[in-house]
C-alpha positions as CSV (number, residue, x, y, z in Angstrom):
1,X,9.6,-9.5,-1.0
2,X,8.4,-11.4,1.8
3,X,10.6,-11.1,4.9
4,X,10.7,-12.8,8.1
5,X,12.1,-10.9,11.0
6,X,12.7,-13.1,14.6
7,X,10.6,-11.7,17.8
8,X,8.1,-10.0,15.6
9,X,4.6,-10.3,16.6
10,X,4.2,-11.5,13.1
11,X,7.4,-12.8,12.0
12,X,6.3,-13.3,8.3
13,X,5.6,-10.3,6.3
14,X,6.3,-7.1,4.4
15,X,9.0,-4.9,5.4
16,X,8.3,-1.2,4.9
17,X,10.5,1.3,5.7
18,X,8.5,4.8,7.3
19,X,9.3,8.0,7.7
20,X,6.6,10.0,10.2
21,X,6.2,13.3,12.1
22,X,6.1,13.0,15.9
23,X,2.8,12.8,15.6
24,X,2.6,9.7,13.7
25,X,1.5,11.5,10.1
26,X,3.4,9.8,7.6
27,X,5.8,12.1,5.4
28,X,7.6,9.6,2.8
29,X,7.5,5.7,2.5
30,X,9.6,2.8,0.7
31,X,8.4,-0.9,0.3
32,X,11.8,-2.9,1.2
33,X,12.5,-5.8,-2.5
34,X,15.7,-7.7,-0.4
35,X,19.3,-6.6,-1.2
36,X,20.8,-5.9,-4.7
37,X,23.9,-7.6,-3.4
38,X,25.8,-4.1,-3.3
39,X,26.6,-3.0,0.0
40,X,26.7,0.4,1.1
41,X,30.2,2.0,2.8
42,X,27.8,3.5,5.3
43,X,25.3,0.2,5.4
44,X,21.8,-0.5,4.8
45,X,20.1,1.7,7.9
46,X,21.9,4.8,6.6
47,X,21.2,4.7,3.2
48,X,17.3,4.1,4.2
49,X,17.9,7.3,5.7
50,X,19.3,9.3,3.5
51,X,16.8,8.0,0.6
52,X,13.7,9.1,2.9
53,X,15.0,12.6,3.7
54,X,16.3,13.1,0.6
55,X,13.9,15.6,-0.3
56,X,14.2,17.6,2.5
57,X,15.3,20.8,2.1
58,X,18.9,21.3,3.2
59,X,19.8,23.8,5.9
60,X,16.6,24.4,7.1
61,X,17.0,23.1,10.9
62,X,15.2,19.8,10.0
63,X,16.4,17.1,13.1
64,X,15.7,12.9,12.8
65,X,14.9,10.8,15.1
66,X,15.8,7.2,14.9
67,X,16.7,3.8,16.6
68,X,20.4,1.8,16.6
69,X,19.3,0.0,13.8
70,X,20.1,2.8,11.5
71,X,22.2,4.8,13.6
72,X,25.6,5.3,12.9
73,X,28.8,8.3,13.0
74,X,29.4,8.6,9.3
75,X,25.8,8.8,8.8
76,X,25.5,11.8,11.3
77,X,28.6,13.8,9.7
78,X,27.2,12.9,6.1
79,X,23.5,14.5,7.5
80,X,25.2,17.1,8.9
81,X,27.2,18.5,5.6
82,X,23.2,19.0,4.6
83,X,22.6,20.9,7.6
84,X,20.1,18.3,9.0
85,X,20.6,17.2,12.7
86,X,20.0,14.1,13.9
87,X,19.5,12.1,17.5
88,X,19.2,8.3,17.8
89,X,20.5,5.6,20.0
90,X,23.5,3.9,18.9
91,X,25.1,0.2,19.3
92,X,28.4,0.3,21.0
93,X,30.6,-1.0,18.7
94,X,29.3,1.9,16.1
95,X,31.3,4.6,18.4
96,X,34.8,4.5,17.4
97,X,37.2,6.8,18.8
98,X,34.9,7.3,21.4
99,X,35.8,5.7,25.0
100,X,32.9,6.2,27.2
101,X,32.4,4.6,30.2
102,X,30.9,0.7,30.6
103,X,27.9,0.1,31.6
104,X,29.6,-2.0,34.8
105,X,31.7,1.5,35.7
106,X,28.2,4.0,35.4
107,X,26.2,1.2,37.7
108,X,29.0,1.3,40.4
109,X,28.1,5.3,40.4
110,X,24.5,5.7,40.7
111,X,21.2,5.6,39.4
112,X,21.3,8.7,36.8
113,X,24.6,8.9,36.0
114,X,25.8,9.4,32.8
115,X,29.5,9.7,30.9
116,X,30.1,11.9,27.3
117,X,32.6,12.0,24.6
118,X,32.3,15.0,21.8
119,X,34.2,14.7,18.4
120,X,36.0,18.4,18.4
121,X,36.1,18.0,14.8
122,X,32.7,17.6,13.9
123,X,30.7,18.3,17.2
124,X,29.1,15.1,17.5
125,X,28.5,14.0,21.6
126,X,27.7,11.1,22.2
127,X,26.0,10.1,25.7
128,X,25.9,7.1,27.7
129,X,23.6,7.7,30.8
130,X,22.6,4.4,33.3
131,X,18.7,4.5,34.7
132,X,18.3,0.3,34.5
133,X,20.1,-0.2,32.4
134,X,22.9,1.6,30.1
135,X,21.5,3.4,27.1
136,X,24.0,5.4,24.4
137,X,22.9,8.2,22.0
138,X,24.5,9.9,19.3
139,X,23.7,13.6,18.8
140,X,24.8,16.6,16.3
141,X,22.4,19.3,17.6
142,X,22.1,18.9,21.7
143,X,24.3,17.2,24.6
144,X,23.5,15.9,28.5
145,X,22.9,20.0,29.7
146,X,20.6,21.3,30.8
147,X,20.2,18.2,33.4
148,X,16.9,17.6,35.3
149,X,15.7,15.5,37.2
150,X,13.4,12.6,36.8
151,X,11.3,10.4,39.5
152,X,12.0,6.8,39.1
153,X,10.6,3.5,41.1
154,X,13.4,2.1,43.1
155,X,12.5,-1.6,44.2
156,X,14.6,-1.8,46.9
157,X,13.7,1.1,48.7
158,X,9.8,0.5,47.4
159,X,9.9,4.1,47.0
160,X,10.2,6.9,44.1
161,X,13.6,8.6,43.9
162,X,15.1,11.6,41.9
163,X,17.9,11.0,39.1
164,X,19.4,13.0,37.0
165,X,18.0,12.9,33.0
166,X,20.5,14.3,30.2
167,X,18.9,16.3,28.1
168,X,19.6,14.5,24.9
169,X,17.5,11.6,26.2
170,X,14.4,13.9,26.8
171,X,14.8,15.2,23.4
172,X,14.7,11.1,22.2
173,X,11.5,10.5,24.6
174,X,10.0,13.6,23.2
175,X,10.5,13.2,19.5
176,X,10.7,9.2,18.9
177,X,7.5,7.4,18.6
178,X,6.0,8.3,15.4
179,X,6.1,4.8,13.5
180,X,5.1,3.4,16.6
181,X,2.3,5.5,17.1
182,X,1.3,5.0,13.1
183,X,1.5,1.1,13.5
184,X,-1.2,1.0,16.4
185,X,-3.3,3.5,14.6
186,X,-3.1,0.9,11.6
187,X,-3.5,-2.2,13.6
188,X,-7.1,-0.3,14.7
189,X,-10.3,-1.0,13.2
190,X,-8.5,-2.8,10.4
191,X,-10.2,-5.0,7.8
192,X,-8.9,-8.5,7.9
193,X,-8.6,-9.6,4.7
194,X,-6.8,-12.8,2.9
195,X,-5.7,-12.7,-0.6
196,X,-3.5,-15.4,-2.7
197,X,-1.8,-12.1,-4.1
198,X,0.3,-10.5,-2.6
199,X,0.2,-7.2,-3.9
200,X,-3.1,-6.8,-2.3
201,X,-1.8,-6.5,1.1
202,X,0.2,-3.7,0.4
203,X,-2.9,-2.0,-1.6
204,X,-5.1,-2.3,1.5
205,X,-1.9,-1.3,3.7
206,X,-1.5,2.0,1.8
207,X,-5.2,3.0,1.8
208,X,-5.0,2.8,5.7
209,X,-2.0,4.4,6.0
210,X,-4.1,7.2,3.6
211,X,-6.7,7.5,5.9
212,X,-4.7,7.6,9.3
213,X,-2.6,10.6,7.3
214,X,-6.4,12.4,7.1
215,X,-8.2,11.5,10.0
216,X,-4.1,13.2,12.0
217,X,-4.0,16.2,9.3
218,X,-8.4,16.5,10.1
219,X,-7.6,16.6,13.8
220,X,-4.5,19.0,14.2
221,X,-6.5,21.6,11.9
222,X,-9.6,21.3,14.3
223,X,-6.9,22.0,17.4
224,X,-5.7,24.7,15.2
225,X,-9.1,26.1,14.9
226,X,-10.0,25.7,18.8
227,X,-12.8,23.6,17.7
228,X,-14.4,21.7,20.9
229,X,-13.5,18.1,21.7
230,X,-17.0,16.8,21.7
231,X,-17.6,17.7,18.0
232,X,-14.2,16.1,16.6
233,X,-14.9,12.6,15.1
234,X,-13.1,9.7,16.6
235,X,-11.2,7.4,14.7
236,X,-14.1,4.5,13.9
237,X,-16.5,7.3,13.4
238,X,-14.0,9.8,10.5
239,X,-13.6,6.3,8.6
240,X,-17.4,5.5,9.1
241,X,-17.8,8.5,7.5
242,X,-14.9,8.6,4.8
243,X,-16.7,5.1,3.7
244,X,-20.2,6.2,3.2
245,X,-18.8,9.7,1.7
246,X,-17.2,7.6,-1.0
247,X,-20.3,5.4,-1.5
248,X,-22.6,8.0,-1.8
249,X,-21.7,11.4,-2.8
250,X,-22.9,12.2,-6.4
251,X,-24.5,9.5,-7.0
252,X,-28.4,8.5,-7.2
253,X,-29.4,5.8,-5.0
254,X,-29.9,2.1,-6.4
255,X,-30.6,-1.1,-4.6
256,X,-26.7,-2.3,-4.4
257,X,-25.7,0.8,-2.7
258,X,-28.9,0.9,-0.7
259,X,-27.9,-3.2,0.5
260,X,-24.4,-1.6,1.3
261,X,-25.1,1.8,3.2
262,X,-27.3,-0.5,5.5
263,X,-24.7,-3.2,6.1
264,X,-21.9,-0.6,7.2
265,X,-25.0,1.5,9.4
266,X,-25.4,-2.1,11.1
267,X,-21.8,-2.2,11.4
268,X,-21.0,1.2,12.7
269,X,-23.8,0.3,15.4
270,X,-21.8,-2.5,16.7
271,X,-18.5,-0.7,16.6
272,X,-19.6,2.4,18.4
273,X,-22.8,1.5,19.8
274,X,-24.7,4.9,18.7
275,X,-26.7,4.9,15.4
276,X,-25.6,7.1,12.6
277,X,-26.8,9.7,10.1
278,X,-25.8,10.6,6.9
279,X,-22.7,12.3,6.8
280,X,-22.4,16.0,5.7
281,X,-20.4,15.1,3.0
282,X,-23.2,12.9,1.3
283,X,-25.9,16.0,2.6
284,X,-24.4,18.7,1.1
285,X,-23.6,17.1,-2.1
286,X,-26.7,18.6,-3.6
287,X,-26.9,15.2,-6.1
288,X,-30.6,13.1,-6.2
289,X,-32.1,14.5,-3.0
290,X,-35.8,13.5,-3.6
291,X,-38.8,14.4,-0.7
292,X,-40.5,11.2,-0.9
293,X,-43.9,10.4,1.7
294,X,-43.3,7.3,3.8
295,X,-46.2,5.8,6.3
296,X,-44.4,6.0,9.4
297,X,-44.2,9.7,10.7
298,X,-40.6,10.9,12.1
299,X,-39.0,13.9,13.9
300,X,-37.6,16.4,11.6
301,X,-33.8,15.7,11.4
302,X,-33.5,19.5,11.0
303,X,-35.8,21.5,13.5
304,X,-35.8,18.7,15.8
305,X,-39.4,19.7,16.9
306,X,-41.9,18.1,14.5
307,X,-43.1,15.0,13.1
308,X,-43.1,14.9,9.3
309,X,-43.9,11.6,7.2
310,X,-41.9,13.4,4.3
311,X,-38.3,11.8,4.0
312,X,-35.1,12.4,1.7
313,X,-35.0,9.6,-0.6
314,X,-31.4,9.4,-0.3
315,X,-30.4,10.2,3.1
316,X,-33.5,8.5,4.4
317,X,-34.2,11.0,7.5
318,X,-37.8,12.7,7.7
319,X,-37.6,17.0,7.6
320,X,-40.3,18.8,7.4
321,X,-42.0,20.0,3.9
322,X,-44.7,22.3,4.5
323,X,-45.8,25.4,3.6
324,X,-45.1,26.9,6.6
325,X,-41.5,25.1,7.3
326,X,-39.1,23.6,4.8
327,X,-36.7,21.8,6.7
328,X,-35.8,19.6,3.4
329,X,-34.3,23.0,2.1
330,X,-32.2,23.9,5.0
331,X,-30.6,20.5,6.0
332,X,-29.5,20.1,2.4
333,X,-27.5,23.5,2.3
């Protein structure tokens, strides 16, 4: 299962084929096990394709984005009998019957120019356009109009200059990036860990690909719900909190998990240099919350006024538990 692929950062390792929003949330997944030794009439990057947006429902105005590996013409007309458009840049030598111009023949133009070719039978254009170099796309939905223009850095002038942009290839800019965008959220804050077995790696790999899918889905419903920036939890700080929710929540405190909370409290110091709370998760979950009296007397964690020496055995913060205030009520609910 192990595959090595030239020019990677890390040539050695497991090939996994993605399928993402624009936003990097991941929608469907396959773990690539080497050929069966049957090839495919439309080849291997189409039929990883169609297997991922398979379940997609047909008809429905659904569009993919995707790189020359995979695409190809047959695979555009077989997406489009589904009703599913598609945009992606494509090799040369994958556009028969279509006689755009070389990349030699759009330099001698100009910066920005661009040449297009459109199968009357099926619709699909395909779009060469020159900026520093020649770039082709396929498309079944869109074609170069409307054109805009775009500022570019021109080194022999040393100045910026307008060129014209089809706009296909601001669709492409707009749209591609979500694997990209879901391998650097991966590569962050990561665990290294080594293992003699190999299916560990790919157990690790799809719990952080778990938690990237919650911490996207947490922050596009607290956009939805106008919810201020500053009370949206970063990255580090969401898995902080994921990690002690899953420690703690319904469960009484003992010495092991006591040893552990502390360890990852030290380590979420380090990381984001601000110390750390219980989450709300492990507040609320109305489980072994115990008033206990310490020595050393603490601002209440809830009024934020008064010193108490009375502390939640569990979350270990002191709140107030008096006759007159009970604070150890009201942080808990």
């Amino acid at each position: 299962m192990k595959q090595y692929i030239r020019g990677k950062p890390h040539p050695w390792g497991f090939k996994i084929w993605a399928r993402t929003s624009s936003s990097g949330i991941l929608c469907d997944f396959d773990v690539y096990q080497g050929g069966d030794g049957n090839r495919s009439e439309l080849g291997q990057g189409a039929d990883v394709v169609l297997q991922l947006a398979a379940n997609l429902p047909s008809h429905q105005n659904f569009k993919i984005y995707a790189d020359n590996f995979f695409t190809s013409v047959p695979l555009v007309e077989k997406l489009m009998e589904r009703g599913v458009h598609y945009v992606g840049i494509v090799r040369p030598n994958r556009l028969p019957g279509y006689l755009l111009k070389t990349e030699k023949e759009l330099k001698g133009n100009s910066r920005g120019s661009f040449d297009l070719r459109v199968k009357t039978s099926t619709n699909i254009v395909a779009v060469r356009w020159f900026d520093n170099k020649a770039v082709t796309l396929l498309s079944s939905y869109i074609g170069p109009e409307p054109v805009e223009m775009v500022r570019r850095w021109d080194k022999k002038a040393k100045e910026y200059i307008n060129i014209e942009r089809p706009a296909v290839v601001q669709e492409y800019n707009r749209f591609m990036g979500g694997i990209d965008l879901l391998d650097s959220l991966l590569a962050m804050y990561k665990y290294c860990m080594k293992s003699k077995r190999w299916y560990m790696y790919l157990f690790w790999n799809s719990l952080m690909m778990a938690v990237v899918n919650s911490w996207l889905l947490y922050r596009r419903d607290c956009h939805l719900f106008f919810l201020p920036k500053a009370s949206i939890l970063n990255r580090r700080r969401f898995q902080a909190e994921v990690a002690s929710a899953l420690i703690q929540v319904n469960t009484a405190k003992n010495e092991a998990d006591h040893h552990l909370m502390h360890q990852l409290q030290r380590l979420i110091v380090r990381l984001t240099g601000i110390q750390t709370g219980p989450c709300a998760d492990v507040c609320k979950d109305n489980f072994a919350h115990w008033p206990v009296k310490v020595k050393k007397r603490g601002r209440c964690k809830d009024c934020k006024k008064n010193q108490t020496n009375t502390q939640c055995e569990k979350c270990e913060v002191c709140l107030c538990f008096t006759d007159e205030r009970n604070c150890f009520v009201a942080f808990h609910n």
